[in-house]
C-alpha positions as CSV (number, residue, x, y, z in Angstrom):
1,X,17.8,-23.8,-22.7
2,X,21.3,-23.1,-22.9
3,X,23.0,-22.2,-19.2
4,X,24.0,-19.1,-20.2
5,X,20.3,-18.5,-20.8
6,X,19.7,-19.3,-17.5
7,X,22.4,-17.4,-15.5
8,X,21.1,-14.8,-17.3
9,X,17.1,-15.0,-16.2
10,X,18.2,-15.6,-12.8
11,X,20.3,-13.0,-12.2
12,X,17.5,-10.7,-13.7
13,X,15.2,-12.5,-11.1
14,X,17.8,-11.9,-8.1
15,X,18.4,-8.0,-8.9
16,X,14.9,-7.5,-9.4
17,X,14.0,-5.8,-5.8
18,X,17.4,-4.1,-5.6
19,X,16.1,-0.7,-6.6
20,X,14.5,2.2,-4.3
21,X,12.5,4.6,-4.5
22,X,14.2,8.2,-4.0
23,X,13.6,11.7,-4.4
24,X,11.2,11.8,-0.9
25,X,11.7,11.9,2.9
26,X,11.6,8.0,3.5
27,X,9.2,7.1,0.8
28,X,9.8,3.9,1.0
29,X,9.4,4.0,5.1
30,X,13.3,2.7,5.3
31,X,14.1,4.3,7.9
32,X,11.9,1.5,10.3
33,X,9.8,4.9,11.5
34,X,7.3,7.6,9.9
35,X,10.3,10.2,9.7
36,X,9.0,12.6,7.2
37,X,5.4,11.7,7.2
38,X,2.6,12.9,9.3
39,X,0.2,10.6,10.9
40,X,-3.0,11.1,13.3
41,X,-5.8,9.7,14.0
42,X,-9.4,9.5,16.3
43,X,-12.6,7.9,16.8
44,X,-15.0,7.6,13.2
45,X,-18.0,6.7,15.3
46,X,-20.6,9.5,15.2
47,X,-19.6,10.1,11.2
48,X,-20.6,8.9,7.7
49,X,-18.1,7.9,5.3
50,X,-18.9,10.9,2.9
51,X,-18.0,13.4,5.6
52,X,-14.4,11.6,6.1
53,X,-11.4,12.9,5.0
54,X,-7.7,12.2,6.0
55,X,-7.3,15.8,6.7
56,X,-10.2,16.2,9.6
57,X,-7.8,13.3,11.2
58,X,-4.5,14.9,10.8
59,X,-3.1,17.5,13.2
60,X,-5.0,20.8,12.6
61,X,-8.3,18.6,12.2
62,X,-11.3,18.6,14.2
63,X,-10.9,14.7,14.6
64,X,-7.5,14.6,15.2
65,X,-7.3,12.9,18.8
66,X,-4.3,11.0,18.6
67,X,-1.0,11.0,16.6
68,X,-2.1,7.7,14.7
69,X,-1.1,4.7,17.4
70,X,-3.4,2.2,15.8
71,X,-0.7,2.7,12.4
72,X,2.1,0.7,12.5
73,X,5.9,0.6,10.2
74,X,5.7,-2.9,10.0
75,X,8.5,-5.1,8.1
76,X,9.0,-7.8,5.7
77,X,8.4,-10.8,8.8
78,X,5.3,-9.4,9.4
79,X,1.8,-11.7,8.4
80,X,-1.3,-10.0,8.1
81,X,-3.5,-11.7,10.9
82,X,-6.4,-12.2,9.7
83,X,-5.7,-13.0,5.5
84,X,-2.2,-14.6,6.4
85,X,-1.1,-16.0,3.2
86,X,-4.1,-15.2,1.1
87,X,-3.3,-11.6,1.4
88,X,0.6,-12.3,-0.1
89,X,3.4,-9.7,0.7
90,X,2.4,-7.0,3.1
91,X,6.0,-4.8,2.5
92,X,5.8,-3.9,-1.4
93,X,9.6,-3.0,-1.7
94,X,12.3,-2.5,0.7
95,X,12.5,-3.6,4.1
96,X,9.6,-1.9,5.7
97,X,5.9,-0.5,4.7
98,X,3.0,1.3,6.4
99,X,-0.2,-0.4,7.8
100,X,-2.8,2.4,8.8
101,X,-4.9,1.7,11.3
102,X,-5.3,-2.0,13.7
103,X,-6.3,-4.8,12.3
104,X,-9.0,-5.5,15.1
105,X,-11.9,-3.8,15.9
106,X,-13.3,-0.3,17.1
107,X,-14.9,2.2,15.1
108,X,-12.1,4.4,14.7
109,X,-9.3,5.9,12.0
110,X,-5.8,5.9,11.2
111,X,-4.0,8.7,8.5
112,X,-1.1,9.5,7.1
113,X,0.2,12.2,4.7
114,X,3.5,13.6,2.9
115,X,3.9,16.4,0.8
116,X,6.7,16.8,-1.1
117,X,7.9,20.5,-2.7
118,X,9.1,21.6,-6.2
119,X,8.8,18.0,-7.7
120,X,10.7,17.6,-11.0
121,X,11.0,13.9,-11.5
122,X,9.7,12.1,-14.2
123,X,7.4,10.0,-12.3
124,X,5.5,9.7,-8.8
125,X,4.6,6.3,-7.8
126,X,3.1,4.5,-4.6
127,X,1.5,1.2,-3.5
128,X,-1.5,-0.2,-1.5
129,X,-3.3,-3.5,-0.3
130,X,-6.4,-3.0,1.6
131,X,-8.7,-4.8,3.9
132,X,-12.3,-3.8,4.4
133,X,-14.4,-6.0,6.6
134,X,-18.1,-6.5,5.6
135,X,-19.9,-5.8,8.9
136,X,-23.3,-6.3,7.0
137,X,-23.9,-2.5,7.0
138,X,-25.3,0.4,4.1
139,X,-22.0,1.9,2.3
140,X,-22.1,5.0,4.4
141,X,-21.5,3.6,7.3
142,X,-19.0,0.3,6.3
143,X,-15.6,0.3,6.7
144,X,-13.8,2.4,4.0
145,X,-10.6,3.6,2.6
146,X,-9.5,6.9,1.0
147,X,-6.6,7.6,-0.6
148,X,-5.6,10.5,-2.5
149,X,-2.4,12.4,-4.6
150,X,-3.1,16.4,-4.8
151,X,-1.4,18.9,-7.3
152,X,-0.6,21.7,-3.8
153,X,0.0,24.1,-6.5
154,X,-3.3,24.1,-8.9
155,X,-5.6,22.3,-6.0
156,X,-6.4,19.7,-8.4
157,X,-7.3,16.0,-7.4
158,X,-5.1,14.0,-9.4
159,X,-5.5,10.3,-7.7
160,X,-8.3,9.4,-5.8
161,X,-9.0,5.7,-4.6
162,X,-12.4,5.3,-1.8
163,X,-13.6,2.2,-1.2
164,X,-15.9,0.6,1.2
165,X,-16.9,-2.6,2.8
166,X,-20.6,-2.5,2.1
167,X,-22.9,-5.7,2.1
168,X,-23.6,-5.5,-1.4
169,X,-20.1,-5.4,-2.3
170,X,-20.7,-2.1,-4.5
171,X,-18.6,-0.2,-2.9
172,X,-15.5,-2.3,-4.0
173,X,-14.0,-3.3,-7.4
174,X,-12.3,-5.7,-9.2
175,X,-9.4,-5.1,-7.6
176,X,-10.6,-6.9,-4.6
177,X,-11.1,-10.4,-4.0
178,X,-13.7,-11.6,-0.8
179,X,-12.4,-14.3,1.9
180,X,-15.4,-14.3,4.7
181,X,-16.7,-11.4,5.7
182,X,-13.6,-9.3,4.4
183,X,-13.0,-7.5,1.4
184,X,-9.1,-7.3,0.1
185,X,-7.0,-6.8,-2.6
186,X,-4.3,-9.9,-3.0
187,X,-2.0,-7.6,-5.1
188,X,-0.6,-4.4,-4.7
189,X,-2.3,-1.9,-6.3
190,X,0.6,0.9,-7.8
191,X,-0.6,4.1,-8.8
192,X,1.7,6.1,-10.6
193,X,1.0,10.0,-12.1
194,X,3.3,10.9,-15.1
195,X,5.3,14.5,-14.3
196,X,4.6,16.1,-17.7
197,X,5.8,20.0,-18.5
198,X,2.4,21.1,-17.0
199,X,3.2,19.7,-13.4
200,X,6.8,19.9,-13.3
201,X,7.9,21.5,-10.2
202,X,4.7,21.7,-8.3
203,X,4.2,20.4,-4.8
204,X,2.2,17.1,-4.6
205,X,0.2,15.4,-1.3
206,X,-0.4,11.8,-0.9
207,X,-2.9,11.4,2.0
208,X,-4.2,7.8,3.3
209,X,-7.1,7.0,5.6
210,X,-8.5,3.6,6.7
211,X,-11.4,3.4,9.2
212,X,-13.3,0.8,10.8
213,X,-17.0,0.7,10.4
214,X,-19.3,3.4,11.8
215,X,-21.1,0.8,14.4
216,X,-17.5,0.5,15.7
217,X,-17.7,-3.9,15.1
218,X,-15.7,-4.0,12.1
219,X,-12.3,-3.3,10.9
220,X,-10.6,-1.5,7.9
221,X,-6.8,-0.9,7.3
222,X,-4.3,-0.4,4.7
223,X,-1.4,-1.1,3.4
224,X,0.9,1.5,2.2
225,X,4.7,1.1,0.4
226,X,6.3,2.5,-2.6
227,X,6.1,6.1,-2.2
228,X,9.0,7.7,-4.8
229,X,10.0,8.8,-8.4
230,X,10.8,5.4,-9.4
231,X,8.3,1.5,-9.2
232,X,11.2,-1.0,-7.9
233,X,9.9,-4.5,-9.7
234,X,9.1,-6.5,-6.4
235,X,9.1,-11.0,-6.8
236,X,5.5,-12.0,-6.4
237,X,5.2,-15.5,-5.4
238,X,4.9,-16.9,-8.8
239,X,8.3,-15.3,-9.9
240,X,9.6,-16.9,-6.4
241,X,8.8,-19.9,-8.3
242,X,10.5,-19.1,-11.5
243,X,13.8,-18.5,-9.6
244,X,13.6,-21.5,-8.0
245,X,12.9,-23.5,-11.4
246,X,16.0,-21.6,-12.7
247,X,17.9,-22.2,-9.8
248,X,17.4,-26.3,-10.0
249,X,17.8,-26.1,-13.9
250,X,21.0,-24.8,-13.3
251,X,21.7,-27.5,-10.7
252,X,20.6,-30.3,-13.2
253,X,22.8,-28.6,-16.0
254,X,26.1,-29.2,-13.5
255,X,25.0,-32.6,-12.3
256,X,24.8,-33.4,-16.4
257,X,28.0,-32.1,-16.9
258,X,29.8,-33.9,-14.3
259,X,28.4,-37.1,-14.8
260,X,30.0,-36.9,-18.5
């Protein structure tokens, strides 16, 4: 390979997380705070999954008891505690990202919504890692995730994402691996909706909720990052690698050259 080759794929790896997503109220969380979002949050205990939504837990709902202190703007230091590395990256672009709900124990829930108004872009886009612990319970009653992106204007569900930590593992997909008794997915997961003629300038809602497990033993939460009109690329671990293989190519090249 020829070193201008090389420059060249570096320097394509080094800009490749310089991009963010605009077009929203702190989309991306970059702000270090929830400034434009609205979060709540209350106790899950005495419900089934099928009767959760992240509105009942919002302000306004019936199980709205707090204003979602289990949630957390967490930044790029931060290690999920119980995956560590397994788990990878828990900030998908930026500085900072969104984990809903604690990461221990307790039977309760954690959500958080945006809506944004008169939306003309060309794309929205947003990104999510989940972890869903297996308590050994029926699906109804297992620790679960929703996640959906409403057209305001028409009412129409346009991206909806539920998935729980049953025993049988049914209620998750391939998007998920298992470590233990926990349920997660090692990549992000990016949605994105396509802003044809026939949705240009309505008003869209991205609503999240994670909640432990309806005996109150086990924990769910979520990851959430991304939010915008625009998918920054974001190194994984393996294009960490191909920098760094660039990087000491590069380094070879000039030892080469000086030698002669």
């Amino acid at each position: 390979m020829k070193l201008g080759h090389v420059v060249g794929v570096v320097a394509m790896l080094g800009l490749g997380g310089v991009a963010q997503a605009d077009g929203f109220i702190n989309g991306a969380f970059e702000s270090g705070s929830t400034s434009g979002w609205v979060t709540g949050g209350g106790d899950r205990s005495f419900y089934y999954n099928d009767d959760l939504t992240p509105a009942r837990f919002l302000p306004g709902g019936d199980l709205y008891t707090d204003d979602g202190e289990r949630g957390a703007v967490i930044d790029r230091s931060y290690v999920d505690p119980n995956l560590g590395a397994k788990l990878g990256t828990t900030v998908y672009s930026g500085n900072y990202a969104y984990r809903a709900e604690d990461t221990t124990t307790g039977g309760y829930a954690t959500a958080i919504s945006q809506k944004v108004n008169n939306y003309s872009d060309s794309n929205i886009f947003f990104a999510w890692k989940a972890v869903l612990e297996n308590g050994g319970h029926e699906d109804f009653e297992s620790a679960v995730m929703k996640l959906t992106l409403t057209d305001d204007t028409t009412g129409q569900l346009l991206i909806s994402r539920t998935y729980n930590a049953g025993y049988t593992g049914s209620g998750v997909d391939a998007r998920f691996s298992s470590e233990g008794d926990l349920f997660y997915t090692p990549q992000w997961q990016i949605e994105q909706l396509t802003i044809d003629q026939s949705l240009s300038g309505h008003s869209f809602t991205l609503s999240l909720l994670a909640a432990d497990c309806n005996p109150t033993a086990h924990t769910g939460y979520v990851y959430l990052d991304g939010f915008g009109s625009v998918a920054p690329p974001v190194p994984e671990p393996e294009t960490y690698g191909m920098l760094l293989a660039g990087l000491g190519l590069l380094g070879a090249v000039a030892r080469r050259k000086n030698s002669a």
